[in-house]
BATI-10834 format. One record per residue (C-alpha): residue in one letter; x, y, z. Coordinates in steps of 0.1 Angstrom, whole numbers, plus 5000, padded with zeros to 4 digits. Layout:
// residues N
AXYZ ...
***
This chain:
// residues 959
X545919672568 X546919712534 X548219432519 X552119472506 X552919562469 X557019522470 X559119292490 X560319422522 X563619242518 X564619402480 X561619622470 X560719412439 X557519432428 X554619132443 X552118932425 X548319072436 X547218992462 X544418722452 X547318552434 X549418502462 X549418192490 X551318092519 X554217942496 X554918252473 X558018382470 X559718722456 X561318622420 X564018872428 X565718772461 X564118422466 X562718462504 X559118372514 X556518612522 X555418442546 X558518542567 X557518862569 X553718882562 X550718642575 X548218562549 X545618482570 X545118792593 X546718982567 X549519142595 X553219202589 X555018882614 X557019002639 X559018662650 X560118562618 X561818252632 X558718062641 X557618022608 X560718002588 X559917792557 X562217592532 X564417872518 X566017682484 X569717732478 X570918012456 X571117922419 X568517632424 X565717622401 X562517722417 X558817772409 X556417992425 X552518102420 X552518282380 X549518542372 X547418242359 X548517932380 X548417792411 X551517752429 X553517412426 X555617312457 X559417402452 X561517162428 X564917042430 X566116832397 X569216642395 X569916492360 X566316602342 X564516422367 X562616612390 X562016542427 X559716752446 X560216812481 X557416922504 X559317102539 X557417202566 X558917402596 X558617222628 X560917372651 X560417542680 X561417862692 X564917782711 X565617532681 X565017792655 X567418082679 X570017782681 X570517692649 X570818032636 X573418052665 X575017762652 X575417882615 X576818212629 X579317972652 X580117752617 X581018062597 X583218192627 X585417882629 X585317792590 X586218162578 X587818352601 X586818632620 X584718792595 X581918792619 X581219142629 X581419202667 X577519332669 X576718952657 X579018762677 X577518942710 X574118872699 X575318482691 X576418482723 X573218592738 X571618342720 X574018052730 X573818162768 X569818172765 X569317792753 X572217702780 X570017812807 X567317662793 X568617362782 X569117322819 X566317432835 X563217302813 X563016942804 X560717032773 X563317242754 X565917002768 X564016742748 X563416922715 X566617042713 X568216672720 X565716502690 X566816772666 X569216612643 X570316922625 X571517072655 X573616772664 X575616782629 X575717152631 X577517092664 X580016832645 X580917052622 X581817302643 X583817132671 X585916952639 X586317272621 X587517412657 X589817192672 X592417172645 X592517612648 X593117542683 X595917302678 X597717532656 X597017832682 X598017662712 X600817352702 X603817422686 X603317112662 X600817102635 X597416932637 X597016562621 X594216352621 X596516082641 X596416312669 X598316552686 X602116442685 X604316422713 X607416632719 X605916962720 X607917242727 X606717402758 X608217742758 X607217822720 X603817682729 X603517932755 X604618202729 X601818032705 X599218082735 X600618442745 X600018532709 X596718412705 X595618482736 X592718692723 X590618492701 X591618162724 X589718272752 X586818412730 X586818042710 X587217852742 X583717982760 X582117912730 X582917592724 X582117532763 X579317632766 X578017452729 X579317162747 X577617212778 X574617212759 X575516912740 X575716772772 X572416872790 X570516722760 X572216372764 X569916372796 X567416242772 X569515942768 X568515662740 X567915852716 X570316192722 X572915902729 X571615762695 X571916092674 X575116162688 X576715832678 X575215822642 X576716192634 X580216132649 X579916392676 X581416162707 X584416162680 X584916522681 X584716512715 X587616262720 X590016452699 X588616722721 X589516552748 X593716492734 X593916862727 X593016942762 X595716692776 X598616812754 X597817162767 X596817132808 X599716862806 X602617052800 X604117342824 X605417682815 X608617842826 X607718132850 X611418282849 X611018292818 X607418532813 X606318812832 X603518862856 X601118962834 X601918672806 X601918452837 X598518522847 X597218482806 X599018132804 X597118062835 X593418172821 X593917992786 X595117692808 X592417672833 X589717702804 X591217442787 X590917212820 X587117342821 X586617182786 X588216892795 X585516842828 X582816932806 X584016662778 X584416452807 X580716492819 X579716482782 X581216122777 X579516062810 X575716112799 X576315982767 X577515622780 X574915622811 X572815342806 X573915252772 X576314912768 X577014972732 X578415292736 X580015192772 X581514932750 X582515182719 X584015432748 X585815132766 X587115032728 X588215382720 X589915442758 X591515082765 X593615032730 X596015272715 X598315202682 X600615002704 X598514692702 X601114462728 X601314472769 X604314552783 X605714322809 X605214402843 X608414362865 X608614022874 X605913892866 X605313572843 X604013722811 X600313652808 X600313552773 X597413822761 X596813882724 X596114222723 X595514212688 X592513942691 X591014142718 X591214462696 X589314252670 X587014062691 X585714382705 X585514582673 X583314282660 X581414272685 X580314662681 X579814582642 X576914322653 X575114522680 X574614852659 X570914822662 X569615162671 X566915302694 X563815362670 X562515682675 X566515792665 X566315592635 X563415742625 X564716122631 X567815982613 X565915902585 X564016182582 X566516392584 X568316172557 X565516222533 X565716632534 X569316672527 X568616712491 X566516992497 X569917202507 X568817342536 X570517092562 X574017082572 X574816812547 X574416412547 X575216222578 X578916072584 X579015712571 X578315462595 X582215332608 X582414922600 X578714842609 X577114512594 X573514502583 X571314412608 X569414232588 X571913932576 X573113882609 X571713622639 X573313672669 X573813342686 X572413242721 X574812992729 X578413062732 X580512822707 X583712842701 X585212732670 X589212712673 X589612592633 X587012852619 X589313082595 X586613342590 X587013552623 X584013762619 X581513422617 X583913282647 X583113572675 X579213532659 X579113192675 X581113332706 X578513552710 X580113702736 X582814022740 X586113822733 X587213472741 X590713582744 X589613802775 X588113502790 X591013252786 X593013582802 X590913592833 X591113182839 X594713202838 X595213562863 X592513532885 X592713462922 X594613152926 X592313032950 X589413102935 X588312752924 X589112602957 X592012642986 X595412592960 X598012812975 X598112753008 X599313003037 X603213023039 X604912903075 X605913053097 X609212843095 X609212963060 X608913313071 X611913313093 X614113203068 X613013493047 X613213743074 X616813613083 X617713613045 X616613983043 X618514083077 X621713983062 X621314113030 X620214433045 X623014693040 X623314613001 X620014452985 X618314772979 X621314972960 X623414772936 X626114942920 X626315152890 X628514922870 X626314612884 X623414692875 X621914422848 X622914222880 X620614032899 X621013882937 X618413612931 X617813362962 X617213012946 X615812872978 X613613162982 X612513142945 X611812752946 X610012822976 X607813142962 X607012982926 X605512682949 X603112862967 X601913062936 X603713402947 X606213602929 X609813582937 X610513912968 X614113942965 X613914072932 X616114332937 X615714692918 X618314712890 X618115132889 X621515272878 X623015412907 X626415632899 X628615742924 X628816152926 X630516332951 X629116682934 X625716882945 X625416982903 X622816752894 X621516662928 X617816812922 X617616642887 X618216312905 X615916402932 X612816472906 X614016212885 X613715962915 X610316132925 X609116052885 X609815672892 X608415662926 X605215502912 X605115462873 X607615342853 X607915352815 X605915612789 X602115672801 X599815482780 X596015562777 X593815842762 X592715932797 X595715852819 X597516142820 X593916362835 X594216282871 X597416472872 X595816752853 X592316792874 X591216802912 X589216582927 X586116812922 X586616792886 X588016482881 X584416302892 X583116272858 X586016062852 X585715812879 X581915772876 X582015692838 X584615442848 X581915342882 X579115302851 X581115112830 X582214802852 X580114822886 X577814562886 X575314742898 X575215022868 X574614712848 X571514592827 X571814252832 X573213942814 X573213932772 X571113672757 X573913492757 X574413472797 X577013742795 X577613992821 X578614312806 X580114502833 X582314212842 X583714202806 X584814562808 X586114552840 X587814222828 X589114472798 X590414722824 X592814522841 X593914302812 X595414582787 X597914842797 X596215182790 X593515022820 X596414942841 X597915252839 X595115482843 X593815262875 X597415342887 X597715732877 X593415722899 X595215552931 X597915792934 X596316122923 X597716312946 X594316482964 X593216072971 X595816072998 X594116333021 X590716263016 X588216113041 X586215793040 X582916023031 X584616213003 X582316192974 X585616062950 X586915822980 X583515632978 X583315642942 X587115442937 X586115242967 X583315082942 X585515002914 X587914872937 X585014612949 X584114552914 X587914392908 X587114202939 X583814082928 X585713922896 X588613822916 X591014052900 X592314242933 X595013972937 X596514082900 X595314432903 X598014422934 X601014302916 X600414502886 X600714772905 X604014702923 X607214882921 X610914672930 X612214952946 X608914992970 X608214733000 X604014892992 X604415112962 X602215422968 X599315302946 X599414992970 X598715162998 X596015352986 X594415022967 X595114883005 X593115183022 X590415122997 X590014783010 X589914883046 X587515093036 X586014773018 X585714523051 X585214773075 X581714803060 X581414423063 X581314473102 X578314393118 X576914353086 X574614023075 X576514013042 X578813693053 X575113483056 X575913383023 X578913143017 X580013272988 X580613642999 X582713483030 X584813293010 X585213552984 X586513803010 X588813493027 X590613442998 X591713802994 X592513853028 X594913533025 X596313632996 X597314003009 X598013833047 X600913573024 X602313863007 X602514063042 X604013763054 X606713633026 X607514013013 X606314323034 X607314193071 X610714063056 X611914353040 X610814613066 X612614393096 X615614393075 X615114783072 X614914803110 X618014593107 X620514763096 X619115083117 X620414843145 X623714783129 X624415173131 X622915233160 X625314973174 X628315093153 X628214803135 X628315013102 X628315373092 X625215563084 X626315673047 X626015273044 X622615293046 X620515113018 X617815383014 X616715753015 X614015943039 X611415903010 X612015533008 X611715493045 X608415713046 X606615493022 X608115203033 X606515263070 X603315403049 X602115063033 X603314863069 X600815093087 X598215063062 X598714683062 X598514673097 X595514933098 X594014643074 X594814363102 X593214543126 X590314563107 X590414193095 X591014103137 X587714313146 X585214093122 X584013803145 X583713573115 X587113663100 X589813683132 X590213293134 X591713333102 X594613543116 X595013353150 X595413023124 X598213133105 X600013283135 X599513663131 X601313663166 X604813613147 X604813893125 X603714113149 X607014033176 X609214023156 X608214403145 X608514493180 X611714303190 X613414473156 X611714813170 X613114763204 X616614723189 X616614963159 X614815273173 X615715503199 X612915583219 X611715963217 X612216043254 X609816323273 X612516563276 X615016523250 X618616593270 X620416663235 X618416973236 X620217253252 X619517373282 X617417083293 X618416883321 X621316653322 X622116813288 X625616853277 X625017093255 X625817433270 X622617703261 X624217973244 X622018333241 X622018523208 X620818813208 X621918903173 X620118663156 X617918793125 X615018833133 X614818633166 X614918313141 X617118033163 X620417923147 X620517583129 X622617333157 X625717233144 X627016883142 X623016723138 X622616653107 X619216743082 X616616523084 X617016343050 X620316283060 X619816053086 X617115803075 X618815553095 X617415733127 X613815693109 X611115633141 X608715433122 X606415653142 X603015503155 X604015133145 X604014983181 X600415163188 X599114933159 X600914623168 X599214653198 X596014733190 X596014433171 X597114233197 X594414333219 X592014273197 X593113893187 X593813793226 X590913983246 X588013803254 X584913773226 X582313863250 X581014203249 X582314353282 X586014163274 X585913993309 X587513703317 X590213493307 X591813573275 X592513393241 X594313093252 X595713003216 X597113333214 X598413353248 X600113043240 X601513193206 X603213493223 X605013303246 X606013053221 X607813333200 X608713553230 X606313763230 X606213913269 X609514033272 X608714283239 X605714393253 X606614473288 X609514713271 X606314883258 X605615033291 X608015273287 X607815603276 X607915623240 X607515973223 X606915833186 X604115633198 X601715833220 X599915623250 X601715343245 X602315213280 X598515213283 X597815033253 X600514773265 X599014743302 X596214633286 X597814393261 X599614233288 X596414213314 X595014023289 X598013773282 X598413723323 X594913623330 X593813293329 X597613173320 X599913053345 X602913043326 X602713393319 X602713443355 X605113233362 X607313393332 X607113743350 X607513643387 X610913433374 X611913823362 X612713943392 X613613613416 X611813683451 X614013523477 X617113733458 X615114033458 X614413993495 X618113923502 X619514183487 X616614443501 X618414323541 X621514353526 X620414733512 X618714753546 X621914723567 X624314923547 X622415203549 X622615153587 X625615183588 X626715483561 X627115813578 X624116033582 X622115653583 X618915773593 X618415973567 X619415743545 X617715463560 X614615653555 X615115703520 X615815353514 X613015203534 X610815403515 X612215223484 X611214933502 X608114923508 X607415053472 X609014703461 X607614513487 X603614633471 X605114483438 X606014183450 X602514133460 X601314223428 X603813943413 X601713673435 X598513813426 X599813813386 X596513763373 X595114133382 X598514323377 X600814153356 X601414483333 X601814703362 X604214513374 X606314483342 X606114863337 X606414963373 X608114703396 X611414663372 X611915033373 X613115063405 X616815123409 X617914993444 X621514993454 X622614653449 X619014483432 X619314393392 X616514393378 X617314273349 X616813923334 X618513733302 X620914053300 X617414243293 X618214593304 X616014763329 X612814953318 X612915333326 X610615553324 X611515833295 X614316043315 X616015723321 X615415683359 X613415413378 X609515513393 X609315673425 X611915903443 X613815933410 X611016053389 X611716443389 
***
């Protein structure tokens, strides 16, 4: 081939052939020949890329081979002195297609769309082509994740981009503070509308570059490395606020039409699909890293209000926010060693920034000390006089000393040894009596009352001695009397809003589980998983420090933790998932991680609410912990001392608060159901709505779902039978007995159903065939004093059963004496034999209670005797001759005397069952007092008689 004579770029003339070398260039337009044309098989190049050598800046002075020298490798001189720079191209393929990708994407965001469209789609190509492989093959994965030009180009365009998208999206200006609050949502949506266009374009591009970003922090040390030292996870996290603002805040759909509706949708899910990718982004670059766990944490946990806010009731816990803030930034500024094959790359890179062709000089490293003048200690020393607090948390050596003072003083009470013991069960009458009479006025103070508080001095005395916070707190909301329906759905959502957070949300990342679901929301909770579990840890410091403890330690103790544990408990999706849902398991870790540091006892309280008996976030952190020790069945793990008494303490402390708050204010609930139901007070006099009532009876079945589990762990269940669990669980059913109407199998309210009242009018104009709302019965949130507390008396019992059958496999023999002996001290059989009636709102109750009760008659003779004295047998015979011989002598007696002798020999096979006792003490209870002879009461202690659900006795009466 002949070799070239003029440039193929401008057409200016070439030195000769002999003259010219791999380095020449054209003196004209300043590109190498080798980009177009291979010296050494003298062919034109067809992938320019490969090759592409050091192409000097315009303007720069430059040397090249002359007609009678040799060439001279290209100069760059700064102030008369020269420095000569010797760049060879080492990139690969995909690096080379990137970057060029990546200057097209620079010059998009920094100047406007001058791009031309043929460009952009062959960027985009280009972009999509090292995304798949990026993904799919580890080598290019790698090359691309060591190549330090590509990470600053990415900086540069993520920072250029997300202020455009700020003033494109939010009606407030960008700042480098952050997005302000108080954005206008409907000239935000006007904002998006308008730049609807170039929004979506911008927004898969920046995906996608981040998606990348994130497949190369597989690589881990040093991608993680890179990605630090240029300031990329930075531009993430403002990333990450602009994403928030937007997903966070709703749009008016009366207010657009279909078509705007569906773009204000797009733009919004996109954003939400950045978000998840940032998400997973922050996720790979933290894994396995406790530096930049620790700059994350540090960046996520503090926020420019450097105080906690007081929660509720509780005694302040006396944390210097500000010392932590410092501790932990000093602490990053003496661990800033870096991985060395980064540091290397780094430097390299450093080193050809002169040369101009390089995206510029590295960010400057943010408050890092030099390695080299500073000995981290081994031994932890604290120094309370030192002045110098830098040279002070050096001696520390560890995280922060005000985070461990913190966690001595809020940690499980118990945790050094047995302090707070286990309230009484005297104690816990008193309460539950207090409660009861307060019950028609505690939850609702008035309007102009309410900076008052009802406080109980006994009750308090009593509370601050065992450790526990004061339960008749009582919620000081500002309740107004309206008689109008104007405002009634404001005060509904405002109510709803309070339900389970109260106050402004603090936290980077708090306000994202309202934003994602629980597929997308993962990358969230596993960051979090990585950052505390122990498990995900590397071990302890040099100075015995464990890592993951410390954070999770840092989670708990400032507010933006707090809040964003509360905002993961009650994301709405967590509510209906299963125990094998992928996000379920995942939260059930870091919920054993708090336990594993002692921290579920102020993880519980922080999360309370004084209007709630179990806030909603309770009741989920409650699942979680069934969830917890219902692995621990059958399960070697209490071998070990330490794991039992870990898992003791917490179930005493959570069985006290059941005791001296939850049981307390839910019988006073049931309460003053009674009073109404006994027309003792009116039902607008009721303390509480249908929503308060439905959580109320949520967080007592989850604590008894958690009592059932505790009672089904051999090793554990002496622990309830000790402190009495028979109390709490009697006096639920006597309050149930009195303050619930039981859901009958045929409801005779119902018209047209027998015995009803109500006559059964046809319609046959009604629209539609839809039936006519009843008049006179009242909506359901209007009568939350006829709440069933559905399901409660099935768990009651369950529990029961569990705590007095036998412990042998096959549950023959006698039962629990200690507990038989606790029901009957608290009057326990007379409750449980009015189980045996038909109960709608609790399904198979009877059965569940025959078996309760076959438990509590064998082996115990005063049971027995307590059920044969129901029903006296000499009277019952008496009055069965009596019965006998009036019907002799009625008119039409044989018939009648059949009927009744019939009767009679029905109650004569319960009496035998009363002797035998032992074998058929619950079918006599159930059975045997539902009979309804003329002139036999079978009643005892003003009991009334158990029925069956249509009200009539067993036998003839039964249709």
């Amino acid at each position: 081939m002949v070799n070239p004579k003029y440039c193929t770029q401008c057409g200016h003339p070439l030195p000769a052939p002999e003259l010219r070398d791999k380095t020449t260039i054209c003196a004209k337009c300043k590109v190498p020949i080798a980009t177009w044309w291979d010296e050494d098989s003298q062919t034109f190049r067809t992938n320019r890329e490969v090759i592409m050598p050091y192409t000097p800046p315009l303007g720069s002075p430059t040397t090249y081979s002359g007609a009678g020298g040799s060439s001279t490798p290209y100069a760059y001189r700064n102030g008369g002195e020269g420095q000569e720079f010797e760049v060879k191209n080492t990139q690969t393929v995909e690096e080379s297609n990137f970057c060029g990708a990546l200057i097209v994407l620079e010059g998009h965001f920094e100047k406007g769309r001058l791009m031309g469209p043929q460009t952009m789609e062959q960027t985009k190509k280009m972009v999509a082509m090292t995304l798949d492989r990026s993904l799919n093959k580890p080598d290019v994965r790698e090359h691309l994740a060591k190549n330090v030009h590509i990470w600053m180009r990415l900086q540069k365009i993520f920072n250029l981009a997300v202020p455009l998208l700020v003033s494109r999206s939010l009606r407030e200006l960008y700042t480098e503070a952050g997005v302000p609050n108080g954005l206008d949502v409907p000239e935000s949506a006007t904002l998006i509308l308008k730049n609807y266009d170039i929004l979506r374009e911008d927004l898969h591009y920046l995906n996608n570059l981040l998606v990348i970003s994130r497949n190369m922090l597989a690589i881990k040390e040093t991608a993680q490395e890179i990605c630090a030292a240029v300031q990329f996870d930075k531009a993430v996290q403002k990333l990450v606020i602009l994403c928030v603002n937007v997903t966070s805040k709703g749009y008016d759909g009366e207010n657009v039409t279909e078509g705007d509706r569906v773009r204000l949708l797009e733009i919004t899910e996109l954003y939400k699909k950045l978000l998840v990718t940032c998400l997973q982004h922050t996720h790979n670059w933290t894994m396995g890293n406790d530096r930049f766990k620790m700059s994350f944490w540090f960046e996520m946990l503090f926020d420019n209000d450097l105080r906690n806010d007081a929660i509720h009731e509780l005694p302040p816990d006396d944390l210097n926010v500000e010392k932590v803030f410092e501790e932990v930034k000093n602490w990053l500024r003496r661990h800033n060693k870096k991985d060395d094959l980064a540091a290397e790359l780094l430097a390299k890179y450093e080193d050809e920034v002169p040369a101009g062709h390089t995206a510029g000089h590295l960010p400057s490293p943010l408050g890092e000390v030099d390695r080299d003048n500073v000995e981290e200690s081994t031994t932890p020393v604290w120094k309370a006089d030192l002045e110098d607090k830098y040279e002070q948390d050096r001696l520390y050596a560890r995280v922060s000393h005000e985070i461990d003072v913190w966690w001595k003083r809020v940690r499980d009470a118990n945790y050094d040894g047995w302090v707070v013991p286990m309230e009484t069960v005297e104690g816990a009458v008193e309460r539950a009596e207090t409660c009861k009479n307060n019950a028609m006025h505690r939850y609702m103070p008035r309007g102009d009352e309410h900076d008052h508080r009802y406080d109980h001095d006994e009750q308090d005395d009593q509370q601050q001695d065992d450790g526990t916070d004061d339960q008749y707190e009582h919620d000081n909301r500002s309740i107004t009397e309206d008689n109008g329906e104007d405002d009634e759905g404001e005060e509904e959502e405002e109510d709803d809003d309070d339900s389970y957070v109260e106050g402004p949300l603090r936290g980077l990342l708090t306000e994202i589980p309202n934003i994602l679901d629980t597929k997308q929301i993962e990358a969230l909770h596993m960051t979090v998983k990585a950052c505390i579990v122990d498990s995900m840890g590397s071990g302890l410091t040099p100075a015995g420090e464990n890592l993951q403890k410390t954070r999770c330690k840092m989670f708990l103790a400032l507010d933006c933790g707090k809040n964003l544990l509360r905002e993961m408990l009650v994301f709405i999706a967590v509510w209906e998932q299963t125990d094998q849902q992928f996000i379920f398991q995942i939260t059930a870790q870091i919920i054993e991680s708090f336990h594993h540091n002692a921290l579920l006892p102020y993880a519980w309280n922080s999360l309370r609410i004084l209007k709630d008996i179990v806030s909603p976030a309770q009741t989920v952190l409650l699942r979680l912990i069934n969830y917890m020790f219902r692995a621990r069945k059958d399960s070697p793990i209490y071998d070990d001392i330490k794991d039992y008494n870990r898992d003791a303490k917490l179930i005493h402390f959570l069985y006290n608060y059941f005791r001296c708050r939850v049981v307390p204010d839910c019988l006073a609930l049931i309460a003053a159901q009674a009073h109404i139901r006994q027309n003792k007070s009116h039902p607008s006099d009721f303390p509480v709505d249908l929503w308060d009532m439905e959580r109320a009876k949520d967080g007592l079945s989850q604590y008894l779902d958690f009592i059932s589990v505790i009672a089904e762990i051999p090793e554990m269940r002496h622990l309830l039978i000790d402190w009495e669990c028979v109390y709490e669980l009697v006096a639920l059913l006597k309050a149930l007995e009195l303050g619930v109407e039981r859901k009958p199998l045929i409801d005779p309210r119902r018209p047209g159903a027998p015995g009803s009242t109500m006559p059964h009018v046809e319609r046959p104009y009604d629209d539609q065939g839809h039936p006519s709302p009843q008049q006179n019965v009242p909506p359901m949130h209007d009568t939350p004093h006829k709440f069933p507390w559905a399901g409660i008396k099935i768990q009651i019992l369950i529990i029961l059963t569990a705590l007095i059958a036998p412990t042998n496999p096959r549950r023959t023999g006698p039962g629990n004496p200690i507990v038989q002996k606790q029901l009957l001290d608290h009057g326990g059989i007379m409750p449980l034999l009015n189980c045996c009636v038909y109960d709608g709102h609790n399904e198979y109750l009877k059965e569940r209670a025959t078996l309760t009760i076959k438990f509590v008659m064998e082996g115990c003779d005063e049971a027995q005797r307590f059920v044969r004295e129901l029903v006296p047998v000499k009277a019952a015979q008496a009055n069965a001759q009596k019965a006998r011989q009036q019907a002799a002598n009625s008119e039409g007696g044989v018939g009648m005397a059949g009927r009744v002798e019939d009767k009679l020999e029905e109650f004569n096979r319960q009496l035998k069952s009363v002797h035998l006792g032992k074998d058929s003490g619950g079918s006599l209870a159930a059975e045997g007092l539902g009979l309804n002879l003329p002139g036999i009461e079978s009643t005892a202690k003003g009991k009334e008689p158990a029925t069956n659900g249509n009200g009539k006795g067993k036998g003839k009466g039964k249709k």
